[in-house]
N, C-alpha and C positions, 0 to 999 in steps of 0.2 A: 229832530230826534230829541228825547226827554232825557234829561238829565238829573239823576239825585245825587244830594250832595246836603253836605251839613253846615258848622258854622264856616268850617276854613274856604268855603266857595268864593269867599270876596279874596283870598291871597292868592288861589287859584284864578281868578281870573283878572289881578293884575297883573300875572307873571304876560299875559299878550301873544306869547309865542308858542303857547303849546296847542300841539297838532288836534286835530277834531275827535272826538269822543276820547278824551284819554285825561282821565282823574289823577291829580298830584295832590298827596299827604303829605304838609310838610311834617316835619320831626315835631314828637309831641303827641300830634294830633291822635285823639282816639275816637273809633267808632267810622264804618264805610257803610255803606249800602251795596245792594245787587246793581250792577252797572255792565248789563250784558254789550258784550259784542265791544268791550272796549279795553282798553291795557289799563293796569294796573300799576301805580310804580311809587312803593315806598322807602324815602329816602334818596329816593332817585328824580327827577325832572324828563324822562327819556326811557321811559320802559321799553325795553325791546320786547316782553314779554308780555302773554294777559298778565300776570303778577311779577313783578321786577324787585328784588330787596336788596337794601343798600344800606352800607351803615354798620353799626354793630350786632345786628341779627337778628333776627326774628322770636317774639317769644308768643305763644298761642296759648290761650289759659281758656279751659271748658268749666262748667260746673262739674262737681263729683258726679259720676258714674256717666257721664256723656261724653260727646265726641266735642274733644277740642275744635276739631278742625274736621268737615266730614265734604269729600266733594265725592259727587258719583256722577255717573256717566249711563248709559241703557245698563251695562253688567256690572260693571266694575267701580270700587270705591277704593278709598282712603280712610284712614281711622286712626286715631292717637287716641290716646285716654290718660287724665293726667294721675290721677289717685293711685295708680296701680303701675307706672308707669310702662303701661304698655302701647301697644297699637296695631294695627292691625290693616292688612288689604287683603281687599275679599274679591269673591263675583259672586255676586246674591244669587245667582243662578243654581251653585255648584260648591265651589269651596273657598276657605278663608286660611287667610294668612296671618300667622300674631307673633309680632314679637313682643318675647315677653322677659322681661329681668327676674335677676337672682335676688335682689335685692339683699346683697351681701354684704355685712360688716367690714370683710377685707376686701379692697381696692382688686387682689389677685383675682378672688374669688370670684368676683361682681360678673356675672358673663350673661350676655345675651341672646335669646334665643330664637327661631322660626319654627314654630309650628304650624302644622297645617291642618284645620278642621271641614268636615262636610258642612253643606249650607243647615243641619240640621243639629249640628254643634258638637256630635262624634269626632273624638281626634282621629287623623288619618297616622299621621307620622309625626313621630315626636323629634324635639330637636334636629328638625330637619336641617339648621344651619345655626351654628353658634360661632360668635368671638367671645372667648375668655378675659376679664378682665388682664390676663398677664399677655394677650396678645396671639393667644394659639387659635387658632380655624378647627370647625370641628364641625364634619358632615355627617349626620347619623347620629351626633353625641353632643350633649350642652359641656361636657367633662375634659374638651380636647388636650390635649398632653402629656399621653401616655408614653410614659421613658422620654422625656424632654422634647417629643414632637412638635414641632411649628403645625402640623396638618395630619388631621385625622380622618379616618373614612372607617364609619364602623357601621353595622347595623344588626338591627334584636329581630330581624324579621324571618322564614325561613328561605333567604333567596340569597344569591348571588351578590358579594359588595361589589361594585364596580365604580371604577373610577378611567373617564372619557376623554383623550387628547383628541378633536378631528380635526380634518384637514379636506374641504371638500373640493381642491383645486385639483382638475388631472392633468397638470403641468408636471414636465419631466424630474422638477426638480422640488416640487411642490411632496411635504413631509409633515408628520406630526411627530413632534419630540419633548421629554420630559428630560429638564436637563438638571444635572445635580453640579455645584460647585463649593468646593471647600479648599483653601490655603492655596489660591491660585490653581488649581486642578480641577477640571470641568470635565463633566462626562454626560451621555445624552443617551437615554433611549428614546429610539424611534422608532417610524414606520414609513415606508416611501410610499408615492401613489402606485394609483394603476400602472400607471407611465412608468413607473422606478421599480417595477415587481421584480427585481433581481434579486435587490434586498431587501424584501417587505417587513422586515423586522432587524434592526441591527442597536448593536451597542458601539458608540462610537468615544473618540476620546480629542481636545486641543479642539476647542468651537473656532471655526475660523470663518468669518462672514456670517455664521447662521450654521454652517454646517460644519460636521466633524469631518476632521483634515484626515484621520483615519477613524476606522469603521472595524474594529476587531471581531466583533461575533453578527452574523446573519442568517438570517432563515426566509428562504424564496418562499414565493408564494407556491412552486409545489412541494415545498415540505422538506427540501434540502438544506443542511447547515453546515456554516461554510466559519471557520476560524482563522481569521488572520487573510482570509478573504470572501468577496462582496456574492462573487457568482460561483459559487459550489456547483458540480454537476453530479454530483454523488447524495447520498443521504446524511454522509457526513464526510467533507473535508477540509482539511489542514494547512494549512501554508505557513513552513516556520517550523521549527523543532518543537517534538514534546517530549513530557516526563512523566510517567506514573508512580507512582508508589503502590506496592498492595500493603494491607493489612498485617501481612507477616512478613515488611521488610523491607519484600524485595523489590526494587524498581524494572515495570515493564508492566503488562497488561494479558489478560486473558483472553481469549477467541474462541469463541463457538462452545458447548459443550455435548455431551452425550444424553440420552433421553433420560438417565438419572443423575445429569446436574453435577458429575463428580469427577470429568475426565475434562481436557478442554486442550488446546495449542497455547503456550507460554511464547512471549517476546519480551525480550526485557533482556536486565543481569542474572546470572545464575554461577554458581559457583566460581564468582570473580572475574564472568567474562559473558560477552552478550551471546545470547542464547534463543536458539527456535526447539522446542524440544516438546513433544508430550509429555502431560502432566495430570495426576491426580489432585483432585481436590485441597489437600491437606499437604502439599510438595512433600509427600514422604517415599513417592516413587516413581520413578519415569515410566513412562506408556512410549511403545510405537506411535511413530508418527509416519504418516503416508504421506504422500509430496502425489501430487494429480493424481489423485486415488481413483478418478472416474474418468481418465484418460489427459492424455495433453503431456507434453515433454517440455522438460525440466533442463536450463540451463546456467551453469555456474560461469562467470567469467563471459555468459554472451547474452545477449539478447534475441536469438534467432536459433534456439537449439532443434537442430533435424533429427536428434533421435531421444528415447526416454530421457537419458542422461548425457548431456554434452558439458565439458569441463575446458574450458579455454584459460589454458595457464600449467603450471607446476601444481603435482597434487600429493599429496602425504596421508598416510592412512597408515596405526597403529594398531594392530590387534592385544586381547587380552592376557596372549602369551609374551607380547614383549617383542615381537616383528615387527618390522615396517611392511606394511603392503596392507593386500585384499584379498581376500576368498569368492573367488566367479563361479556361481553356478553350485551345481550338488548333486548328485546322484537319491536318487528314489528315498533312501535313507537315510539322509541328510547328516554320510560320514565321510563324502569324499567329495571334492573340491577342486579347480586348479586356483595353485595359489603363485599372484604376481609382487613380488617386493624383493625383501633384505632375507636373505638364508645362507647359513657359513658364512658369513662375512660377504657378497657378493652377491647384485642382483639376477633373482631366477626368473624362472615362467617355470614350476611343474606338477604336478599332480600330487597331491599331499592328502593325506586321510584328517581326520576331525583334530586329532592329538598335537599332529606334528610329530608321529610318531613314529612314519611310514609311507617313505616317498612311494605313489602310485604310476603306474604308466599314464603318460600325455601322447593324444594325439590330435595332429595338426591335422586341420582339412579332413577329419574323419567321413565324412560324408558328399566326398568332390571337392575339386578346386587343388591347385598350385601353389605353390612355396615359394619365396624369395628370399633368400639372405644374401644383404650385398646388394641388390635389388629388387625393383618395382617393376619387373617385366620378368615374371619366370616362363613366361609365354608357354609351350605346350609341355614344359618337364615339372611332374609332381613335386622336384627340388630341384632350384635352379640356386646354384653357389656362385659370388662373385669373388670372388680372392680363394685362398689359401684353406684346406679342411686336412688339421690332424685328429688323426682316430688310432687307436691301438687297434683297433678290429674294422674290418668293412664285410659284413655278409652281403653278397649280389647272388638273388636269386635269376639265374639265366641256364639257356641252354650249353651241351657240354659237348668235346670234340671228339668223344671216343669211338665218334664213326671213322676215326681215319684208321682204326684198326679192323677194320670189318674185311670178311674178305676177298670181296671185290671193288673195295676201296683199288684208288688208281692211286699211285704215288708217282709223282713226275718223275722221270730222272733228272738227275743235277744237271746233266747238260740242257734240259731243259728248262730248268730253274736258271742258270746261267744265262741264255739267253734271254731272258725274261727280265734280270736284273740289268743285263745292258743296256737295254733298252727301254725298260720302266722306271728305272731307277729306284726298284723297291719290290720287296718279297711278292710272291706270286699271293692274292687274296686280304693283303695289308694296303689300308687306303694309305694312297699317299699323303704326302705332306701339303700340299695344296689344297686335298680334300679335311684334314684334318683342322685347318686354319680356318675352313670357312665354316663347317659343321662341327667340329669336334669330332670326340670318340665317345663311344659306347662304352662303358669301364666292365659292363659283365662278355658284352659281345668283342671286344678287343681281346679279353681274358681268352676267351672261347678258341677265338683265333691265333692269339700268342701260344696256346697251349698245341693247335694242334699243328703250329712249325715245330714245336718240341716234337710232336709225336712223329711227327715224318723224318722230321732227324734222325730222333731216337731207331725207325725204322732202316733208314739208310746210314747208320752206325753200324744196325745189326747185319744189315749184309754185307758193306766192307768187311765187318767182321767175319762172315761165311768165305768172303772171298781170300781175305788174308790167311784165312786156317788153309785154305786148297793151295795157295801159294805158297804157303810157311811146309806142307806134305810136300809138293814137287822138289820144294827147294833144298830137302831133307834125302827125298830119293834121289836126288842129283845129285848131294854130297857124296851118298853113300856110292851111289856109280862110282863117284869121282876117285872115290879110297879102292875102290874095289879095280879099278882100270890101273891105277899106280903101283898097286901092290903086283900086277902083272908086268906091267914094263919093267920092274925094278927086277923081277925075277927072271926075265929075257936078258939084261944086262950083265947080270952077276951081282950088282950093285945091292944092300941092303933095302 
């Protein structure tokens, strides 16, 4: 193989030891030739590379308006230039690369630029990469340091700026993150892989290994976001207490509104106390609020409620007159009510008009069914009572005995009743006391009965009484015999 070389060839080849095709410049020396296919090494004895520099550095001086230094390949070059002090890497195919200086009086000032032109010398993109003399990065802009920015991304174009963390590993644990730290406190936004799509976006805080120890805001990859936790299953939820404020004040949040944007559900505080309440726009007036408006039952105090409204607990309800209770129901005209609370002093159940003005009739089981007071079993009596019922009044509508005055009613004789009682031990058509203990009495049918032992009395009064008048007459014309027989003998006698 041919070898060029200048004068220092005779130092070069008494060094003895260097490897075959490989050129050594000792210090000083100026001026190489083309020496393909072999290393290059100045400064050095041992290039490990085709060109190896060693020493205090390399300085490359071109004439004005040439390439200091120009190496090309099939497409691609290198270019410095010193008069101007730019330079530039192209691909003669396509496009070129310059950087170019500020050539600025202040040191701050002095920044560096990349531009990028077509192979026909049209700028493509202007400062496509700059460092600022004071040290700022600046993508898009030779100017970086807008409001004290270390790193700028701007662009004059009309697209999209974007700025690209990726991560091409679809390991479980494999992430791209843009991490921010200031005064010990580090914070990360990320993005997880395929493998991690729980939280395909989150904000995390405390880097510990690489990763955030916690992970405060995420969004799955299908579009749920999840605060204070990683796997939201909703479109948005919470883990951990929140707070709202609105605009006029008040703490809590709005829900839903109406098709003009001016009614809506309130959660929050409201008059000093937390509050669910329809609400107008402007909070200057409450709205109804419906609870399962399109069906479904509402429970307080449970989690399982079987009917519209189930209340598990003690419950309290004030109306606008100043009661305690509630008004159930309403008649056609929505003047009458039964109302259940505090009335006189003592809780009721009864029928009350709009006013309170005007207790109305209540009635229970109006339409079938049983009563129980005292119990749970009134079984087949429309009012079944367990203790004690005083009344100033009992109307019983029932049948009445005044068939025992008809007149071929039969009236026992008392000797007949007589032996009835010895032997029954109880009035003739009065259940005994055995039968009463097991069934009870009838309180109108007893009546009916009690009344018509009166009346048979009352009957066998009237004829001892017929019989005493006939007796009380004999007993009268016997007397008078008696006077009338004496007043004889006495005058047989002599005697007065």
């Amino acid at each position: 193989m041919k070898k060029y070389c200048y004068a220092f060839v005779v130092a070069a080849a008494t060094v003895g030891h260097l490897p075959a095709q490989t050129v050594y410049i000792p210090g000083g020396s100026s001026g190489i030739g083309s020496i393909s296919g072999s290393n290059v090494g100045v400064g050095t004895d041992t290039p490990a590379k085709t060109l190896s520099v060693a020493g205090n550095g390399l300085l490359i001086r071109g004439a004005a308006g040439s390439s200091a230094i120009h190496l090309r390949g099939v497409g691609t070059g290198l270019a410095f230039n010193r008069d101007a002090d730019t330079g530039s890497i192209y691909n003669s195919s396509a496009y070129a690369y310059q950087w170019q200086r500020t050539e600025s009086t202040t040191a701050a000032n002095d920044n560096l630029a990349l531009q990028v032109y077509t192979n026909s010398g049209s700028q493509v993109t202007p400062n496509a990469f700059a460092i600022t003399g004071a040290g700022n990065v600046g993508i898009g802009t030779a100017s970086a340091g807008y409001m004290g920015s270390l790193l700028q991304i701007q662009t004059d174009q009309n697209a999209t700026t974007r700025a690209m963390v990726k991560n091409d590993s679809s390991g479980a644990s494999a992430a791209s993150e843009f991490v921010l730290n200031a005064w010990g406190n580090t914070w990360a936004l990320g993005m997880g892989s395929s493998a991690n799509n729980s939280n395909a976006f989150y904000i995390g805080k405390d880097i510990a290994g690489g990763t955030p120890a916690a992970k405060y805001f995420s969004i799955t990859t299908g579009g749920n976001v999840g605060i204070g936790t990683t796997s939201p299953g909703t479109r948005l939820e919470v883990t951990g207490t929140t707070k709202f404020k609105t605009d006029i004040g008040y703490y809590g949040t709005r829900i839903g509104s109406n098709a003009g944007g001016d009614s809506y559900v309130w959660l929050g505080s409201r008059v000093g106390v937390p509050a669910i309440q329809g609400q107008n726009d402007g909070f200057t007036s409450p709205l109804p609020l419906a609870l399962q408006a399109e069906g479904g039952n509402v429970g307080i105090g449970t989690t399982s409620p079987g009917a519209r409204l189930e209340v598990t607990g003690t419950t309290k309800f004030k109306v606008d007159n100043g009661y305690y209770g509630t008004r159930i129901g309403s008649n056609a005209g929505g003047d009458s009510y039964v109302w259940i609370g505090s009335r006189i002093g003592v809780p009721v159940i009864q029928g009350q008009n709009d006013g309170f003005t005007s207790p109305l009739p209540l009635a229970l089981q109006a339409e079938g069914g049983n009563v129980g007071i005292g119990t749970t079993n009134p079984g087949t009596y429309k009012l079944a009572v367990v203790g004690k019922i005083h009344a100033t009044e009992v109307v019983v509508e029932t049948g009445w005995s005044d068939y025992v005055f008809a007149d071929d009613y039969r009236l026992a004789p008392l000797s007949e009743v007589e032996a009835h009682i010895k032997a029954e031990k109880h009035l003739p058509g009065i259940p005994s006391a055995a039968e009463v203990a097991q069934g009870g009495i009838s309180l109108g049918d007893m009546q009916a009965k009690l009344l018509a032992k009166v009346e048979e009395l009352t009957l066998h009064v009237i004829e001892m009484k017929k019989e005493n008048a006939a007796q009380s007459d004999r007993l009268g014309a016997l007397e008078q015999e008696n006077v009338r027989l004496r007043q004889q003998l006495s005058a047989l006698v002599g005697h007065p």
